[in-house]
C-alpha positions in Angstrom: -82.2 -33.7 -108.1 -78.1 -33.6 -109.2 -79.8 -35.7 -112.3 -82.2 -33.3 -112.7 -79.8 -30.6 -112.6 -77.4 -32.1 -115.1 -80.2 -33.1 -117.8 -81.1 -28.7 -117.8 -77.3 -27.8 -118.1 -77.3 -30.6 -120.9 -80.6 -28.5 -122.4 -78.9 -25.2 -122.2 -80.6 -23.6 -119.0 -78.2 -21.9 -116.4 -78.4 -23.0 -112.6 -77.3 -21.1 -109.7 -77.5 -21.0 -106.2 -79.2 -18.1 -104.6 -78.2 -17.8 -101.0 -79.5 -14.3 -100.9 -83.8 -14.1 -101.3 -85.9 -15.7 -99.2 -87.0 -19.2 -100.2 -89.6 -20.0 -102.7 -91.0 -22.7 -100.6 -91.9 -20.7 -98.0 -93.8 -18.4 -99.7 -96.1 -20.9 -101.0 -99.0 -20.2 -98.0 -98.9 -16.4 -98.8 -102.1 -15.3 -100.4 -100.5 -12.8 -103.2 -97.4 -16.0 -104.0 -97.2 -16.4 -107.6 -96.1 -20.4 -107.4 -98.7 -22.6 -108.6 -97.2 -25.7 -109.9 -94.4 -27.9 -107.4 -92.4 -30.5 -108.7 -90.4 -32.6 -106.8 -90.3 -36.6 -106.3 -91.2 -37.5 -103.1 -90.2 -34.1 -101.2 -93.8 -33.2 -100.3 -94.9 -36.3 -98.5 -94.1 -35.0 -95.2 -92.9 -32.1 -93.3 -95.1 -28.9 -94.9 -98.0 -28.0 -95.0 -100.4 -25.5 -97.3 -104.3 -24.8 -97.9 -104.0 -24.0 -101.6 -103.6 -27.9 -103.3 -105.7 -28.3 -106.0 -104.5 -30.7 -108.3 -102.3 -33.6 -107.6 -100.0 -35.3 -110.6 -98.5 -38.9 -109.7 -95.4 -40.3 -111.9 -94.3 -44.1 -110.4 -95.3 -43.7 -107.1 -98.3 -44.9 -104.7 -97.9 -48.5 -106.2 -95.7 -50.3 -103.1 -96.0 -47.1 -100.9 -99.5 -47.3 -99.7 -98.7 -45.0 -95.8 -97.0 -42.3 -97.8 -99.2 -41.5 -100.8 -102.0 -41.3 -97.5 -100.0 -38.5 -96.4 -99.4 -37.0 -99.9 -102.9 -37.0 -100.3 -103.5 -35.3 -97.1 -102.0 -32.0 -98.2 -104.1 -31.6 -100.8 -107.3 -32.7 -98.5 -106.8 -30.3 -95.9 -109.3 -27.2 -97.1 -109.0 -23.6 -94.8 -112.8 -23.3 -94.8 -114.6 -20.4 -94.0 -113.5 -18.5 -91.0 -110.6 -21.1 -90.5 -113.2 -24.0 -89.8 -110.9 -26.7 -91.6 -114.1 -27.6 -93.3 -115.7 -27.9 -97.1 -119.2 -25.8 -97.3 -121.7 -28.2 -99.0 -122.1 -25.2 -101.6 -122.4 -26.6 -105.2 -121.6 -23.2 -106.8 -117.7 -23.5 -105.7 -117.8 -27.6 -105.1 -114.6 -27.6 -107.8 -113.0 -25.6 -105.8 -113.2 -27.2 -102.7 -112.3 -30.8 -104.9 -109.2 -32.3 -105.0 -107.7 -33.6 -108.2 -105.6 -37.1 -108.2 -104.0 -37.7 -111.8 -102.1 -40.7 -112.0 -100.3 -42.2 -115.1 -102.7 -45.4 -115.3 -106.1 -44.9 -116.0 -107.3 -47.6 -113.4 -104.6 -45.6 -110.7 -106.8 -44.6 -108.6 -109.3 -47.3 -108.4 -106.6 -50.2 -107.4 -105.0 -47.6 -105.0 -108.4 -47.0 -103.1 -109.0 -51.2 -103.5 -105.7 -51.9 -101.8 -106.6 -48.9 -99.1 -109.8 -51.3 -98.3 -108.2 -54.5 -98.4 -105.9 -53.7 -95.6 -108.5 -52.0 -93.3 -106.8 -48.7 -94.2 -110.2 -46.4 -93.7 -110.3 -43.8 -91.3 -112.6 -41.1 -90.4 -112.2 -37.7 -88.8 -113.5 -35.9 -86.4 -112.8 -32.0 -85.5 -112.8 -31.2 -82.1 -113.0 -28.0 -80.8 -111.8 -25.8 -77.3 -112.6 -22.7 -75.7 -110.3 -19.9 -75.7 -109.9 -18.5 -71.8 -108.5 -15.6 -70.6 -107.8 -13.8 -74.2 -107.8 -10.3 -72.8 -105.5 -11.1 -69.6 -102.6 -13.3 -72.2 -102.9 -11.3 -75.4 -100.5 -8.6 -74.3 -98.5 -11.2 -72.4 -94.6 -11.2 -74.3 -94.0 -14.1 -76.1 -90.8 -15.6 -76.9 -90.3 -15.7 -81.2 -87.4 -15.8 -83.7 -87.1 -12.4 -85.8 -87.7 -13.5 -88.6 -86.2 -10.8 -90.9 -83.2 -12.3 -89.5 -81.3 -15.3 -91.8 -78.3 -17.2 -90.6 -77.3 -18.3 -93.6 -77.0 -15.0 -94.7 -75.2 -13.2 -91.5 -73.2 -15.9 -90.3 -70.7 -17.3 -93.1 -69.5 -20.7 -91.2 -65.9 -21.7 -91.6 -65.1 -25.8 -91.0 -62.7 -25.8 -88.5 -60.9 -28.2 -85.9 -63.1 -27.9 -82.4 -62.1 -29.6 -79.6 -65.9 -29.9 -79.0 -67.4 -31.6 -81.8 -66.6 -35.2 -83.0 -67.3 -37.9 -84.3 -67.5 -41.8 -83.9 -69.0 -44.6 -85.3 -69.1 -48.4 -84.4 -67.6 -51.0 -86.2 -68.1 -54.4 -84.1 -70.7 -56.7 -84.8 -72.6 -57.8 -82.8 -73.1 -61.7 -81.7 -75.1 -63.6 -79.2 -74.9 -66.7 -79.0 -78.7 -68.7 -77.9 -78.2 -72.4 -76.6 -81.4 -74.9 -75.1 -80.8 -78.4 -74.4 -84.2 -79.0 -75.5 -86.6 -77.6 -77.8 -89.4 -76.8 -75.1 -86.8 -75.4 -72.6 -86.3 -71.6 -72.1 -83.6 -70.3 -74.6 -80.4 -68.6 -73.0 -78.4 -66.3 -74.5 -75.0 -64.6 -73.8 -73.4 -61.8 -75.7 -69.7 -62.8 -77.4 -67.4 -60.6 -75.9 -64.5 -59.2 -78.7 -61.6 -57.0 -77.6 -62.3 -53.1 -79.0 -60.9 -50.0 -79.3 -61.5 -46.6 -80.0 -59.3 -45.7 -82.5 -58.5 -42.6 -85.2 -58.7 -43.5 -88.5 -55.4 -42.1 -89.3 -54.6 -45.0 -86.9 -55.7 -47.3 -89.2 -54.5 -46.4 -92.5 -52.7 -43.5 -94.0 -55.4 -41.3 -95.2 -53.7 -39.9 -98.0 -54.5 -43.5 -99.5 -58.1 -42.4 -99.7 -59.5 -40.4 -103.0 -59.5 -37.1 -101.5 -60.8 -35.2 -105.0 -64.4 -37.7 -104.0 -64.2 -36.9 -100.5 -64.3 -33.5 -101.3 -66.9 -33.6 -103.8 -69.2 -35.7 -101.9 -69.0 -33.0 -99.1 -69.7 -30.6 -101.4 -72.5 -32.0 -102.8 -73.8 -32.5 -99.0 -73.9 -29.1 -98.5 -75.7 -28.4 -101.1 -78.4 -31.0 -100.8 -78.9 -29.8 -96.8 -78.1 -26.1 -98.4 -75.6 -24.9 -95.7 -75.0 -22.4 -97.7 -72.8 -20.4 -95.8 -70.4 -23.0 -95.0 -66.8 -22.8 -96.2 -64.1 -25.8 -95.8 -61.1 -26.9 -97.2 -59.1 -30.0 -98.5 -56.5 -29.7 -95.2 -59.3 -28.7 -92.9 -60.9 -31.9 -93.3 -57.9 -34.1 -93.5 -56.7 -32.9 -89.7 -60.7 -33.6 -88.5 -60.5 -36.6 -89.4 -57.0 -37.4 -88.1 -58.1 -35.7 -85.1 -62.0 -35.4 -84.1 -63.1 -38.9 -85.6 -63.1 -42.1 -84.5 -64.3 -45.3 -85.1 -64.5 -48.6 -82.5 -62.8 -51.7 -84.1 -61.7 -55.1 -83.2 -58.3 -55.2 -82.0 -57.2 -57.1 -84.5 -59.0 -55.1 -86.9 -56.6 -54.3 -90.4 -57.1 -52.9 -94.0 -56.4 -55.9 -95.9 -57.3 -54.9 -99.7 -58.9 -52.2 -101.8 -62.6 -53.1 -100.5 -61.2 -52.2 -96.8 -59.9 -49.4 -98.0 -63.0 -48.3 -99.8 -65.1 -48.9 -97.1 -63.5 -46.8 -94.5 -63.3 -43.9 -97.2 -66.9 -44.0 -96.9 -67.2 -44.3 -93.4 -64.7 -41.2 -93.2 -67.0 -39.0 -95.5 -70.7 -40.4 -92.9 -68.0 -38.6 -90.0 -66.9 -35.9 -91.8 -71.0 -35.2 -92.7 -71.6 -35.4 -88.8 -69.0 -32.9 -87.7 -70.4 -30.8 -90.6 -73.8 -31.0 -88.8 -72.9 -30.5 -85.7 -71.0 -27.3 -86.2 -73.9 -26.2 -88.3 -76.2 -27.1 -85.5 -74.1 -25.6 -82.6 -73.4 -21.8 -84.7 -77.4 -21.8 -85.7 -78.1 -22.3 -82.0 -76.2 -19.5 -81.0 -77.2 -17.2 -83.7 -80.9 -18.0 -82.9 -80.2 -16.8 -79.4 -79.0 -14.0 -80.5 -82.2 -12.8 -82.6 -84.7 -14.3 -80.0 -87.5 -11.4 -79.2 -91.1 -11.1 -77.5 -93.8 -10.2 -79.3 -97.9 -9.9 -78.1 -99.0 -13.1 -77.0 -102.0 -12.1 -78.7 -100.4 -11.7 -82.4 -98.4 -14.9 -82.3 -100.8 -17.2 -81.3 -102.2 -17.4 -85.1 -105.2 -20.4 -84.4 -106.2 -18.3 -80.6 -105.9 -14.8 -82.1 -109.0 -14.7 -84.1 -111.9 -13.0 -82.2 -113.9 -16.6 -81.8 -113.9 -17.8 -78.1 -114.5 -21.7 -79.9 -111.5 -22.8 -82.2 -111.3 -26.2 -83.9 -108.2 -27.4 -83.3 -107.8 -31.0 -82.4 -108.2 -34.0 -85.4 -109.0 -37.1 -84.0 -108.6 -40.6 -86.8 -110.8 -42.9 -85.7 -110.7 -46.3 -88.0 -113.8 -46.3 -89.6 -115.1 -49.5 -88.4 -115.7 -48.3 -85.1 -119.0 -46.7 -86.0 -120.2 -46.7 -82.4 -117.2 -44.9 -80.8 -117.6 -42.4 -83.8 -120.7 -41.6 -83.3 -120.2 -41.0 -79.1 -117.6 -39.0 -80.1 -119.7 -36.8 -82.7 -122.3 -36.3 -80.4 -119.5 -35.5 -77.8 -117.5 -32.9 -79.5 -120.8 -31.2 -81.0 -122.0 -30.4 -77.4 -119.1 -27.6 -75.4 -120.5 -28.2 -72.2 -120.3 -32.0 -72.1 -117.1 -31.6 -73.7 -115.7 -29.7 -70.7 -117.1 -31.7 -68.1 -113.7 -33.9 -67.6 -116.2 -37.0 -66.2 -118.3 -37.6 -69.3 -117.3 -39.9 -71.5 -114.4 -40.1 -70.1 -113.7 -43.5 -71.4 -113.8 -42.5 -75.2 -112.3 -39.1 -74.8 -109.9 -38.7 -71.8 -109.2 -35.0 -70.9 -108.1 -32.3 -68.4 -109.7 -28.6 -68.1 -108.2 -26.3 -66.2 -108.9 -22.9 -65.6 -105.7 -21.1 -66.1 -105.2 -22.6 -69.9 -105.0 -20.7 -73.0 -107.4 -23.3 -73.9 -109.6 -26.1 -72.9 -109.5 -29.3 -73.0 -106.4 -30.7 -72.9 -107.1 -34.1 -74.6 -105.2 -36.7 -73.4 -103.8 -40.0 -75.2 -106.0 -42.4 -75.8 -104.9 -45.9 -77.6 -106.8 -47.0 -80.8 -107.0 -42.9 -81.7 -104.8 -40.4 -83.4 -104.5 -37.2 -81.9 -103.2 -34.2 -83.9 -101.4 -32.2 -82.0 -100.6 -35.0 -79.8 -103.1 -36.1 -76.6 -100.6 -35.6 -73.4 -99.1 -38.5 -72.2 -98.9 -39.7 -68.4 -96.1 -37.2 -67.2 -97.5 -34.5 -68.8 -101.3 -35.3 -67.1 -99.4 -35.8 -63.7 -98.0 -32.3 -64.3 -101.4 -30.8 -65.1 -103.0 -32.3 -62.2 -100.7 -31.7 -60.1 -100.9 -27.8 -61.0 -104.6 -27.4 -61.2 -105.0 -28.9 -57.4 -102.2 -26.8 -56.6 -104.2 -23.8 -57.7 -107.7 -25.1 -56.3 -106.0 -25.4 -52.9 -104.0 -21.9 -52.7 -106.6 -19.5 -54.1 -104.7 -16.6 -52.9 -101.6 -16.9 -55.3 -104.4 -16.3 -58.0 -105.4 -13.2 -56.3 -101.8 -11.9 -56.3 -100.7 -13.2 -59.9 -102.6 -13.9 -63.2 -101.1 -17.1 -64.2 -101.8 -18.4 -67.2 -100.6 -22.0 -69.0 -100.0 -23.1 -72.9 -99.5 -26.6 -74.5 -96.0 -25.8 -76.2 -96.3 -27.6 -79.7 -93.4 -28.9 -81.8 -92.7 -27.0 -84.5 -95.3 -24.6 -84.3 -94.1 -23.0 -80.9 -91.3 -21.9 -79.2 -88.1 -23.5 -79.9 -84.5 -23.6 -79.2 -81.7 -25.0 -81.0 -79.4 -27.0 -79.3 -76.8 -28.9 -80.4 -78.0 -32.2 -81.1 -81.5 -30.7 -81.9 -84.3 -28.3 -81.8 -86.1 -28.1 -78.7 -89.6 -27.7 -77.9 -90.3 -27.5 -73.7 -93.8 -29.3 -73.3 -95.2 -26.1 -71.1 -95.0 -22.2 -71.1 -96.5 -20.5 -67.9 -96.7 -16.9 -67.7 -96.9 -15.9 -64.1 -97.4 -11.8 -64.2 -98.1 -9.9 -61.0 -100.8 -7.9 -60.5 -99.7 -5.0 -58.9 -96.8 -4.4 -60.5 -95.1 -4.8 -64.5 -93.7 -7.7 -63.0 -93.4 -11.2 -65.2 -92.0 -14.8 -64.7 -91.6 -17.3 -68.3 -91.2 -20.7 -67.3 -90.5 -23.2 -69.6 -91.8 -26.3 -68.3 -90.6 -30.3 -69.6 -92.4 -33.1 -67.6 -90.1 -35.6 -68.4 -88.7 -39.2 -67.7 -84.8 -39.0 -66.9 -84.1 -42.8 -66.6 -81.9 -42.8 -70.0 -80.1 -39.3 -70.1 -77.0 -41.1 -68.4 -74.9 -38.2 -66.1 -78.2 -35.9 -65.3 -76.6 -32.8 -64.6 -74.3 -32.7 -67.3 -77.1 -33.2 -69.9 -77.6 -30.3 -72.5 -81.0 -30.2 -72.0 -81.2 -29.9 -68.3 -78.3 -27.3 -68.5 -80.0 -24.7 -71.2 -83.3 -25.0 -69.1 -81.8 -24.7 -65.7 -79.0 -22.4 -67.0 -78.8 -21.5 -70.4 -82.8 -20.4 -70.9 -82.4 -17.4 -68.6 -79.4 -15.8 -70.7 -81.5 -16.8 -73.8 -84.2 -14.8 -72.9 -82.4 -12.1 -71.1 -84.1 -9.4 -73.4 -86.1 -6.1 -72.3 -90.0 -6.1 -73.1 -91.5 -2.6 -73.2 -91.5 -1.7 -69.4 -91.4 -5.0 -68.1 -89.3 -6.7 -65.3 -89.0 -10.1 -67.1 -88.1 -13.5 -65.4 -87.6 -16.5 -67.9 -86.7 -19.6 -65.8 -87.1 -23.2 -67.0 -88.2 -26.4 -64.7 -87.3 -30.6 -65.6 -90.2 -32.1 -63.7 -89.0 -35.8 -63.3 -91.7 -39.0 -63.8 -88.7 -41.1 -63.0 -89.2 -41.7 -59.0 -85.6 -40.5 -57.1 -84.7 -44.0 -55.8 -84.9 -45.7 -59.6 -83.0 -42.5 -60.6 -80.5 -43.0 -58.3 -79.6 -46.9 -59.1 -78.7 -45.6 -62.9 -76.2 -42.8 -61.7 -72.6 -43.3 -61.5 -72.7 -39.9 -59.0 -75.4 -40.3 -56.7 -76.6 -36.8 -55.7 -79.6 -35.4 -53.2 -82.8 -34.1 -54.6 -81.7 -31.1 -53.2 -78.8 -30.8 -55.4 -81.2 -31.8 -57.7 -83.4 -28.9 -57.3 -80.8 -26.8 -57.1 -80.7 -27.1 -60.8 -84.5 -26.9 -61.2 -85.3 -30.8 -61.1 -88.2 -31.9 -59.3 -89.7 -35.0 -59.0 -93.6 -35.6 -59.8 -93.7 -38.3 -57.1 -93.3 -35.5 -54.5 -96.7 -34.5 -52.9 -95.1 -30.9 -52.4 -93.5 -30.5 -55.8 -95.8 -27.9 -56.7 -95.1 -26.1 -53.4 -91.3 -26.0 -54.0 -91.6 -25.2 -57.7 -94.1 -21.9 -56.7 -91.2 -21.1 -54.2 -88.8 -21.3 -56.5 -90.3 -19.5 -59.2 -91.5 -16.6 -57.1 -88.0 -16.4 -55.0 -86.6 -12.8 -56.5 
């Protein structure tokens, strides 16, 4: 793009940045946007989505990337369809419209690209499956958690690069060896790592970074924050000169040294990869707590764009299916064309694997199922434990349901509710309004079924923290005349005794619980979570 750039300036045209108006981009999907052509090397592969591709132009790409030119072409496949059916008509009078156009800068392009697709078994068919909307008139006016929108952080917040004692930045230097020794060739092979003596070390330690070419330093980061357009960022040359001396490190050899220019150059670079990652961290961190900060409800009913059409059946699962499984195709046509069978759980289970419950926003919930892509994602084992675990739950305490409409949705990435933390967004698996009967009363629980095995020291993690914690100040907003609860739950797949034996601080699973941590392997996790939820 910076070539780009410089090649207009060379031809006379002007370029600015506008940090002020909303972005072009996203106004592609409106019906009145005036943007009808999009150039831009590979920056539409992934990532976005739109209905109105028409025409496709390919310049030297598609001949080595086979994957990625499948996606490209699946933006330009995907059609609206008549009342959102994600489906062509069959009507020859607006057939052109409904094509989609592949130019490519060979006139046999196409034909190799589809030969090499068939060669390698790339063919793939798929099926639309739909669900049931439940309960529309008891969740529509239910408050749901959304960004306000009108709202920009790049244009409220301007973001001045500081020292923080709370973001760094570290990178590895040791290589690493192992060494693999067998007295014979049929005998198992051992190996043992090479230990080397390291240390965690500034670079200032390591050379005097006024050595390094500052003027490039300073460009490069510049030129970062325009390519990741943190546009409100402000830094300068001393700012990033005491970071480095004092929030970066890197882990060396003991005997590690600069020994010529090449040493020197190549820790310049690595200081400009930790200088970047401080820079995205404290862009993270301030967008996460601006985002808080502009968090509101809106109706249910109005945010859920795919459930808030007046149609009780919704297409909204895409299952691939490789093409050569015409048998399993077909069973799962025939499946997905009749509701009924569809929502009886037991039939053909073994092609389709899937949970209906009652209190869903919609059913089924398809689960995973190897040798098919599911889009959104099938549920994976903790997340069916979780679901089965609630709807018995529910089957066996029918009086809660008297007292309390309680109502569950499948939180996508993305597309749902999110939260920025600092190393990411975050997308809880689960939302489960829980609204009292009698009285404006309302619980939101975020729920994350979840393996905690690899998360090192649990309860200092910043995902447990913002959902046992931090979710609850979030949210802490008025709705109309609503008494509004938000609490969020961990619900462990990791058993406690395998938890414990990777913990340096062995705690109770009460202590655990305490901070809203409850283990799937519990018969009466259910119980406790009810408990806790409902404990005012």
């Amino acid at each position: 793009m910076s070539a780009f750039k410089k090649l207009l300036k060379e031809k006379g045209f002007e370029i600015e940045q506008d940090a002020i108006s909303d972005s072009l981009f996203a106004n592609i999907k409106r019906e009145n946007s005036t943007i009808n052509i999009l150039i831009g090397s590979k920056k539409f592969i992934e990532g976005w989505d739109t209905w109105r591709v028409s025409c496709m132009g390919l310049l030297n790409i598609g001949k080595g990337e086979g994957p990625q030119i499948i996606q490209l072409f699946g933006r330009g496949v995907r059609l609206k369809g008549k009342n959102l059916s994600l489906k062509r008509s069959g009507n020859p009078e607006i057939s052109t419209l409904e094509t989609l156009n592949i130019y490519g800068i060979s006139a046999d392009y196409i034909g190799k690209f589809l030969s090499a697709i068939k060669k390698e078994e790339v063919e793939f068919e798929e099926i639309k499956v739909p669900v049931r909307v439940l309960n529309r008139e008891i969740w529509k006016d239910f408050p749901y958690p959304t960004k306000d929108e009108s709202k920009k952080f790049e244009r409220e917040r301007v973001l001045h690069l500081r020292v923080d004692e709370k973001i760094s930045a570290s990178m590895n230097l040791v290589p690493s060896m192992a060494v693999y020794m067998a007295q014979e060739q049929r005998e198992d092979v051992q190996s043992s790592e090479v230990e080397t003596q390291i240390a965690s070390k500034s670079i200032a330690d390591l050379v005097d970074i006024e050595l390094f070419d500052w003027e490039r330093i300073y460009t490069e980061l510049l030129e970062f924050k325009r390519e990741i357009r943190y546009l409100n960022l402000s830094f300068d040359l001393e700012t990033l000169k005491e970071i480095l001396k004092q929030r970066c490190k890197v882990i060396v050899p003991n005997d590690f040294k600069v020994k010529d220019l090449k040493d020197l150059k190549n820790l310049e670079n690595i200081a400009i990869s930790l200088l970047k990652s401080c820079i995205d961290k404290l862009d993270k961190r301030e967008k996460g707590r601006f985002e808080k900060d502009i968090i509101t409800y809106k109706l249910a009913g109005k945010q859920l764009s795919l459930f808030k059409l007046a149609f009780d059946r919704v297409e909204y699962y895409t299952l691939t299916v490789p093409a050569k499984e015409q048998k399993l195709i077909e069973r799962l046509k025939r499946l997905v064309e009749n509701m009924d069978a569809l929502l009886d759980e037991q039939k053909e289970r073994d092609i389709l694997p899937r949970i209906v419950i009652d209190n869903s926003v919609f059913v089924p919930l398809l689960l995973e199922k190897e040798g098919i892509s599911i889009s959104p994602p099938g549920l994976n084992e903790g997340e069916k434990r979780f679901l089965e675990g609630l709807k018995d739950y529910l089957d066996k305490h029918p009086e809660i349901l008297d007292e309390y409409h309680i109502v569950l949705l499948r939180n996508e990435a993305r597309e749902g509710v999110g939260f920025m933390l600092d190393w990411g967004e975050f997308y809880p698996d689960f939302i489960l309004w829980i609204r009292e009967k009698k009285r404006n009363r309302m619980d939101i629980v975020f729920i994350e079924p979840k393996g905690l095995k690899m998360l090192g020291d649990l309860l200092n993690n910043e995902k447990i923290i913002f959902l046992s914690e931090g979710l609850r100040e979030t949210l802490r907003k008025q709705y109309e005349n609503w008494q509004v609860e938000v609490k969020g739950f961990v619900l462990s797949t990791t058993p406690y005794e395998e938890l414990r034996r990777g913990q340096v601080s062995i705690k109770s699973k009460e202590e655990y619980g305490e901070k809203n941590i409850l283990f799937l392997e519990d018969r009466d996790w259910a119980e406790k979570f009810f408990e806790k939820v409902l404990d005012t």
